[in-house]
C-alpha positions in Angstrom: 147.4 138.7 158.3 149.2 135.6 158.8 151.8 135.9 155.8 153.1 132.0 156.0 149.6 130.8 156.2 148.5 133.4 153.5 151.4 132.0 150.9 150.9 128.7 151.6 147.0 128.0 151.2 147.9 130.4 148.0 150.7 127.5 146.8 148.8 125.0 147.8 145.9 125.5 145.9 146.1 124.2 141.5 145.6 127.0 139.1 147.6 125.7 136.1 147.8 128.2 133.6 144.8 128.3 131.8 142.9 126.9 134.6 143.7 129.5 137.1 140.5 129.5 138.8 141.1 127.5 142.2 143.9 130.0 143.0 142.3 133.3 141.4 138.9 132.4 143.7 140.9 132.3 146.7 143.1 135.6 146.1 140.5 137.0 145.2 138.5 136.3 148.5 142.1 137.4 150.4 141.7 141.0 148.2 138.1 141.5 149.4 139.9 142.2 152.9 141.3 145.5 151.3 138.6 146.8 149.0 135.0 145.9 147.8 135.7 147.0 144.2 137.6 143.7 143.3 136.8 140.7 140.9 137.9 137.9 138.4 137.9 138.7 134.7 139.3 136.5 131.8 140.8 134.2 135.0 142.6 137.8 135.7 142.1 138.8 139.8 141.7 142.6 139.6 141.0 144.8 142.5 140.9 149.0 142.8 141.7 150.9 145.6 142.9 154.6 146.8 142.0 157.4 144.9 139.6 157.0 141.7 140.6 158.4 138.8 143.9 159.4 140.6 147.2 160.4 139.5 149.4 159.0 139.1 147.3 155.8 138.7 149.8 152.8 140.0 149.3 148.7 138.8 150.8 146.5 141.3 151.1 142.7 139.8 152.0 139.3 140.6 151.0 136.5 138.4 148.7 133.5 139.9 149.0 130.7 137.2 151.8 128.1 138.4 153.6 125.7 135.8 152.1 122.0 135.2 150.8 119.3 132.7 148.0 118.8 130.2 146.6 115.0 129.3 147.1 114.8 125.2 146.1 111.5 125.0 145.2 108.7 126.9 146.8 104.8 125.6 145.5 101.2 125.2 147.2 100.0 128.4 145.5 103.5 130.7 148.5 105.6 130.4 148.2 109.0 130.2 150.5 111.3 127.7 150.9 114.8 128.3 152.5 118.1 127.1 154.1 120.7 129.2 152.0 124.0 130.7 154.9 126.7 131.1 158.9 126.0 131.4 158.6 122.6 133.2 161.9 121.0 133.8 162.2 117.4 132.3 165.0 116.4 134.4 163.1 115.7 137.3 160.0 114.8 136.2 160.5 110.5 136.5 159.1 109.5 139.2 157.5 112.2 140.5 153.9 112.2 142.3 150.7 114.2 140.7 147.4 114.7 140.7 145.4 115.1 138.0 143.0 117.4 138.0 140.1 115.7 136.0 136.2 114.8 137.1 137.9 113.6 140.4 141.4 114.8 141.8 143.2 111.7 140.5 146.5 110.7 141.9 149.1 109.3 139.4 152.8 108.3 138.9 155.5 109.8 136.0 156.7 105.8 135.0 159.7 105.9 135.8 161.9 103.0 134.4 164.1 101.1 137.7 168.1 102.1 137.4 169.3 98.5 136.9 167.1 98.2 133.4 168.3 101.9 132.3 171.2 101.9 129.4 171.7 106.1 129.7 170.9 106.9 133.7 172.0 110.6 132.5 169.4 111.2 129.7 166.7 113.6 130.1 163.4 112.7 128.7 161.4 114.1 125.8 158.1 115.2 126.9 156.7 112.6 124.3 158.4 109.8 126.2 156.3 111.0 129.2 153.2 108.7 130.7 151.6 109.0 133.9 150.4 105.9 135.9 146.9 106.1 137.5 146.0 102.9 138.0 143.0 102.5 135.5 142.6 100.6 132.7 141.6 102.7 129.8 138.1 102.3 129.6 138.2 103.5 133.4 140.7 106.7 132.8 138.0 107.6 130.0 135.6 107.6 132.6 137.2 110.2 135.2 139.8 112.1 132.8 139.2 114.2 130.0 142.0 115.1 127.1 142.9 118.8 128.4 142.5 117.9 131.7 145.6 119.9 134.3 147.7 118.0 136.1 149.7 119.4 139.7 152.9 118.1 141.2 151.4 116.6 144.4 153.8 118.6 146.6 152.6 120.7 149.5 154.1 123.6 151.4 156.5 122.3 154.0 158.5 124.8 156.6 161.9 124.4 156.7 164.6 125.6 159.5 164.3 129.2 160.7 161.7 131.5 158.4 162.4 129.8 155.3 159.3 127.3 153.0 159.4 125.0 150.9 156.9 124.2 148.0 155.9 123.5 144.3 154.2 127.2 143.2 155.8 129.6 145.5 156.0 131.1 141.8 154.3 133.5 142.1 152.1 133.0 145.0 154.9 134.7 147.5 154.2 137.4 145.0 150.7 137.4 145.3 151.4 137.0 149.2 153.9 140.0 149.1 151.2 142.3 147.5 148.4 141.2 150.1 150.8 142.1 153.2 151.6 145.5 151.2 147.7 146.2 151.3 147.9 144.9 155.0 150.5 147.6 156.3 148.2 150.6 154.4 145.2 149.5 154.8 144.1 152.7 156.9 146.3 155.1 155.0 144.9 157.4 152.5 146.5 156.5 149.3 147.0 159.9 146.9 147.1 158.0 144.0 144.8 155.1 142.5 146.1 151.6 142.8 144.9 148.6 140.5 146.0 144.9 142.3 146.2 142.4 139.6 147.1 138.7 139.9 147.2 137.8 136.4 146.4 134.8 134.3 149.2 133.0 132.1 152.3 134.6 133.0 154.0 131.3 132.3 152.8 130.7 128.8 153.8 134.0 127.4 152.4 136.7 129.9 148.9 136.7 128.1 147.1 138.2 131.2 148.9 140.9 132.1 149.0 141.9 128.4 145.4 142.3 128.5 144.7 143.6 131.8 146.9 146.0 131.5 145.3 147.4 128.0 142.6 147.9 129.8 143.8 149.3 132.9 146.4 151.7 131.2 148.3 152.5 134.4 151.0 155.5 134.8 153.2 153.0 136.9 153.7 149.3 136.7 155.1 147.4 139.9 155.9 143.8 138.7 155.7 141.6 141.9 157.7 138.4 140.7 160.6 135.3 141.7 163.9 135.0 140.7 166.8 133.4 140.9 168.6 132.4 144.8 171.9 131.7 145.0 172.3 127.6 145.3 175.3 125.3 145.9 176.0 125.4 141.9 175.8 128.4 140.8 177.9 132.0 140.8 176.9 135.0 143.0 177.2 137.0 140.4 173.9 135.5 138.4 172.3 135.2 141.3 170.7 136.7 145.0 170.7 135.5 148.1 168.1 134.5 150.4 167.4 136.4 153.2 169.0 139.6 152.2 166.1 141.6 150.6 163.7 142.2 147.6 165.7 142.1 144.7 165.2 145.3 143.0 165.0 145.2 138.8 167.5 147.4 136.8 166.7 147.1 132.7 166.7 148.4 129.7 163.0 147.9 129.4 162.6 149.0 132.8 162.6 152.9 133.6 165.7 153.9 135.6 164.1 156.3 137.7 161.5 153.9 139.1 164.5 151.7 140.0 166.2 154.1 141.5 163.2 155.1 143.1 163.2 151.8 144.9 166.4 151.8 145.8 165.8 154.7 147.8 163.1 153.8 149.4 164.6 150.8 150.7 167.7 152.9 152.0 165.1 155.4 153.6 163.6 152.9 155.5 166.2 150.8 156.4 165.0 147.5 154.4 167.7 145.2 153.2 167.5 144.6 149.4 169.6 143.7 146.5 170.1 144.7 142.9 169.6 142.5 140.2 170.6 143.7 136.7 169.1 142.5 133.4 170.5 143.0 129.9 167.6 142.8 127.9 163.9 141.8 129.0 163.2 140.6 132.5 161.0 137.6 131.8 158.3 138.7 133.9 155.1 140.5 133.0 157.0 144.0 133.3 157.5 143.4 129.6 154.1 143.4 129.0 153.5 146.5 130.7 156.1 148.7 129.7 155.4 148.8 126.0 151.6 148.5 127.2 149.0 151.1 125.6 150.8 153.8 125.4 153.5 152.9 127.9 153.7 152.6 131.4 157.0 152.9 134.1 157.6 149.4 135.5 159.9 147.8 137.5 160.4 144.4 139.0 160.6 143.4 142.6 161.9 139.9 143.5 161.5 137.6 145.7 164.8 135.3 145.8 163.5 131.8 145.4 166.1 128.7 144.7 164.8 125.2 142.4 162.7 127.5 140.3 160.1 125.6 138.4 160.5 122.6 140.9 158.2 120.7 143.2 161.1 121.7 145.9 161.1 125.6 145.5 162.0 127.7 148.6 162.2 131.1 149.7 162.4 132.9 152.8 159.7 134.9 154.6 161.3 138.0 155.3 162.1 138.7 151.8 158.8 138.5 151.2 158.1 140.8 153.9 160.5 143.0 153.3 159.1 143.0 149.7 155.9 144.3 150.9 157.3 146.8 153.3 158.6 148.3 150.2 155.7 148.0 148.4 153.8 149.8 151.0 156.4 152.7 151.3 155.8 153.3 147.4 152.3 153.8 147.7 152.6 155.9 151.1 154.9 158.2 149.4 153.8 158.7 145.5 152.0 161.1 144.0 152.3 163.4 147.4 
């Protein structure tokens, strides 16, 4: 498979949470490479492979909502008002271009007000002081956008120097691309264990998908395939990891040590670079979900290190998303032998 081509149709595509279909229809076609017993249910992309009714029976996840907007309301003068879909950043969001996703893809402008007429150049909007531009008097926005309609930053994956890509959902879709390349490498192994692949629905308003899947699926062992946190020009290396040096490998208290640990030997085994990355309390990720799932389940987080989280501009390099899935694929070769 072509990995950067793989995660970048993936980012590309919309998929706000809520609205995940776009990108779960085109994962999905991606997981029907690996196994014929795969499908979309309640917007979640779930897929079965290995050994049926296997032990120990292994859920490998990576969310495929992305943050974005929702129209609330639309004014006299044709602006749109909106509310926020996940943790969106108000900071940057004057100025920026979109696309809203309503009978037509629509492309609008945040209003932005010109520095020379701004009193307080350092104050950060309220979403309620937000109003996109489209052009259209009301009567014509009625016509084309709907209240509840998505909207997309209008960024598209970019390739930067060396191995390294730039874009506005690389959260989670590197994950999603991390777990393809992981079925990729094992493809014609036989698997001693079964494996459920799940790219999950609303991870970003509350980890709603994986809560339910997972009910359902009620695995023994929960991989949580996710982002976090690169080390960037402002920040200390001590809350962070760095790019290019590895899957960042979860340590929790909601996490199971041995799993971790697990990991971590893996990674030494086979000579993949990684990094720790300790958490005092939950992860943020759908690993919370899962461990307290049912009647419990092992999880454990692998991370990809991705700077300007939550950002039109994210980035993250391609060999830790590689090596990511060369450690996935070294889990499933060696459990439940």
């Amino acid at each position: 498979m072509d990995l950067e081509k793989t995660i970048t149709s993936l980012a590309d595509s919309s998929g706000v949470s809520g609205d995940e279909k776009a990108a779960a229809e085109l994962a999905l076609s991606y997981l029907k490479n690996y196994t014929d017993d795969c499908f979309i249910k309640n917007n979640n992309v779930i897929g079965h492979l290995g050994v049926k009714g296997g032990k120990p029976h292994v859920l490998i996840d990576a969310h495929i909502d992305r943050i974005g907007l929702i129209v609330t309301y639309i004014t006299e003068d044709g602006f749109l008002k909106v509310s926020g879909c996940g943790g969106i950043d108000r900071r940057l969001l004057f100025a920026q271009q979109v696309t809203v996703l309503g009978k037509k893809p629509i492309a609008g402008i945040i209003c932005s007000m010109p520095p020379h007429l701004e009193k307080d150049e350092s104050s950060v909007p309220e979403m309620e002081d937000i109003c996109i531009d489209i052009g259209m008097s009301k009567s014509q926005a009625e016509q084309v956008v709907s209240l509840g309609d998505k909207i997309v930053f209008s960024a598209h994956c970019q390739k930067m120097q060396g191995d390294k890509i730039t874009g506005a959902a690389l959260d989670d879709r590197s994950g999603v691309g991390a777990i393809l390349r992981g079925l990729e490498i094992v493809k014609n192994d036989n698997l001693n264990c079964e494996v459920t692949v799940l790219f999950s629905a609303q991870e970003e308003v509350g980890e709603r998908g994986a809560k339910i899947a997972a009910f359902e699926i009620n695995p023994d062992i929960a991989i949580a395939v996710d982002v976090s946190f690169a080390l960037t020009a402002d920040d200390k290396e001590e809350k962070c990891g760095k790019m290019g040096k590895g899957c960042m490998i979860g340590f929790s208290p909601v996490l199971d040590r041995e799993l971790s640990e697990k990991m971590k030997e893996l990674a030494e085994k086979n000579n993949l670079p990684y990094q720790i990355e300790v958490m005092a309390g939950e992860t943020g990720t759908n690993a919370d979900r899962f461990s307290v799932n049912n009647s419990g389940a092992k999880a454990v987080t692998l991370s990809i290190p991705l700077k300007y989280m939550h950002t039109p501009v994210e980035v993250i390099s391609l060999s830790d998303v590689e090596n990511t899935a060369q450690l996935i694929a070294a889990y499933l070769r060696e459990v439940g032998v």
